[in-house]
C-alpha positions as MATLAB code, in Angstrom:
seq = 'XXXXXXXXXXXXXXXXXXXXXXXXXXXXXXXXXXXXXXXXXXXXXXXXXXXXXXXXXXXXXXXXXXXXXXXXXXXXXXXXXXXXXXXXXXXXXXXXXXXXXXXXXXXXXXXXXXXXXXXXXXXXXXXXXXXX';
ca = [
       0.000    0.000    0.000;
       1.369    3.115   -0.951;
       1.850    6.036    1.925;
       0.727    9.854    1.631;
       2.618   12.620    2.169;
       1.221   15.301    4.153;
       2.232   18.731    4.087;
       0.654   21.517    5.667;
      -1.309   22.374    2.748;
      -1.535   19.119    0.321;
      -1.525   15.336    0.395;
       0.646   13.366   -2.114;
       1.891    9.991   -3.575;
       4.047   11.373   -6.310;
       6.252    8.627   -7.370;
       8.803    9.131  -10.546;
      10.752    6.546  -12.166;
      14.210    8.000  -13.373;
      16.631    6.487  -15.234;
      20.400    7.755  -15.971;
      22.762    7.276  -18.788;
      26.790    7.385  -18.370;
      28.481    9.594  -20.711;
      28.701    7.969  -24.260;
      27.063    5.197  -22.916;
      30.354    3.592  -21.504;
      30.212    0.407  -19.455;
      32.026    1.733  -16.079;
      30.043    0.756  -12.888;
      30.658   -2.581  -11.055;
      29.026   -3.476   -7.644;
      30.586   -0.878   -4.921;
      29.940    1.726   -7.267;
      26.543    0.961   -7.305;
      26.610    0.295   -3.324;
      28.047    3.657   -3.095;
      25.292    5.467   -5.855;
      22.576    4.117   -3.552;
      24.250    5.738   -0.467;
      25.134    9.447   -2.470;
      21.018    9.383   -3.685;
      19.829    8.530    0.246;
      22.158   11.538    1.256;
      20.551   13.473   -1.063;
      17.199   12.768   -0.689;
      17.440   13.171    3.030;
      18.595   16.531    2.978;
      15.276   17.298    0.629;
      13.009   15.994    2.351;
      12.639   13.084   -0.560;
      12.576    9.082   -0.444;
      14.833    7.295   -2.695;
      12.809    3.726   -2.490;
      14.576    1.824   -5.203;
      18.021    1.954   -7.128;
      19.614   -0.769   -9.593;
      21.026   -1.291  -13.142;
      23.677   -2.023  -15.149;
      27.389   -0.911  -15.754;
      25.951    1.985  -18.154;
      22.627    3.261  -16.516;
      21.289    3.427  -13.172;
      17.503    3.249  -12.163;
      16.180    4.824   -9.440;
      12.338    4.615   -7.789;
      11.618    7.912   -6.007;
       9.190    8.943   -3.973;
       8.846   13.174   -3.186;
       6.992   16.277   -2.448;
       4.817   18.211   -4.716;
       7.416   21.337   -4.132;
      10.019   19.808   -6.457;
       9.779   19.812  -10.024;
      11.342   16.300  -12.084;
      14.140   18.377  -13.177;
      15.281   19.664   -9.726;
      15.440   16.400   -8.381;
      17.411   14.997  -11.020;
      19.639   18.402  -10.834;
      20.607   17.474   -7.427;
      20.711   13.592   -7.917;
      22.662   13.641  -11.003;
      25.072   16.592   -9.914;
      26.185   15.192   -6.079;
      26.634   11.669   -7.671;
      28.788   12.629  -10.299;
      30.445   14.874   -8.389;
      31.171   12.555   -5.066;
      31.490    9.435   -7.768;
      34.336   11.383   -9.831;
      36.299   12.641   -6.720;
      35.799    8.886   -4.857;
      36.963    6.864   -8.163;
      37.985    8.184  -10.571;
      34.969    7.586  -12.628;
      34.748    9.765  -15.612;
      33.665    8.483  -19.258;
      35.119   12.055  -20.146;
      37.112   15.104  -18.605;
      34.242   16.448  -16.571;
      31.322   15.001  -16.747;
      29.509   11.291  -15.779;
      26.121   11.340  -16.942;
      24.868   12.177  -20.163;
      22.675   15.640  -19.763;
      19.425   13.576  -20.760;
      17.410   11.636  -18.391;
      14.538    9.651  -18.716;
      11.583    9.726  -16.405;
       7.885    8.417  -15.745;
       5.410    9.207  -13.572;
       3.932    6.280  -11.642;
       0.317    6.393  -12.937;
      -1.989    2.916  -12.186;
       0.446    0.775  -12.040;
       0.737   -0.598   -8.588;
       3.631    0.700   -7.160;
       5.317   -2.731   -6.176;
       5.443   -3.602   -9.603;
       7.865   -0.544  -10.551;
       9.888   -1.783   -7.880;
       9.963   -4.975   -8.725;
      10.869   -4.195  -12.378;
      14.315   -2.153  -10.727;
      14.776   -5.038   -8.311;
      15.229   -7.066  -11.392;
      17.363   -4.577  -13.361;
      20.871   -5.908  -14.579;
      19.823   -9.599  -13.574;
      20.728  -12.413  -16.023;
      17.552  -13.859  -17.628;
      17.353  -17.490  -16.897;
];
């Protein structure tokens, strides 16, 4: 069951499904990368006052399941997600598919919109598993 967020003047389930793409699509994260990506977007969405629920995917795209306030537009959030990840990422590892930048400046993302919300987290649960 989803929850509802109540602020002192509205009630929300906003939920946004966001996806990221590495710089020219390049093949660079491996498994503490993505332990520490889930850690930088928690960080971030604490100090917001957002929920990062889900995050997963493969060595050239990340996933993320996230829950926030009607006070924050899709593009802010990924503003701040995308820019303290590639920032902390670049400085922590080294990782950069060029001179300054991780992530390609395009994101994708969909609002959560019938679908029950268990099934968008399954779907990043199972993102960059082998099919059997």
């Amino acid at each position: 069951m989803q929850q509802l967020r109540r602020g002192r003047h509205s009630v929300s389930a906003i939920y946004v499904h966001l996806v990221f793409v590495v710089k020219y699509r390049r093949k660079i994260f491996q498994e503490q990368h993505s332990q520490r990506m889930h850690e930088i977007f928690a960080e971030v969405g604490k100090s917001m006052g957002f929920t990062v629920l889900e995050v997963n995917g493969e060595p050239d795209h990340v996933h993320l399941l996230v829950e926030h306030p009607p006070k924050y537009s899709v593009s802010t959030l990924v503003n701040h997600l995308k820019g303290v990840s590639s920032r902390l990422l670049r400085k922590e590892f080294g990782l950069s598919p060029s001179s300054e930048h991780l992530w390609s400046p395009s994101y994708f993302a969909a609002s959560w919109g019938g679908a029950p919300i268990e099934v968008i987290r399954q779907y990043i649960e199972q993102q960059g598993e082998k099919p059997p």
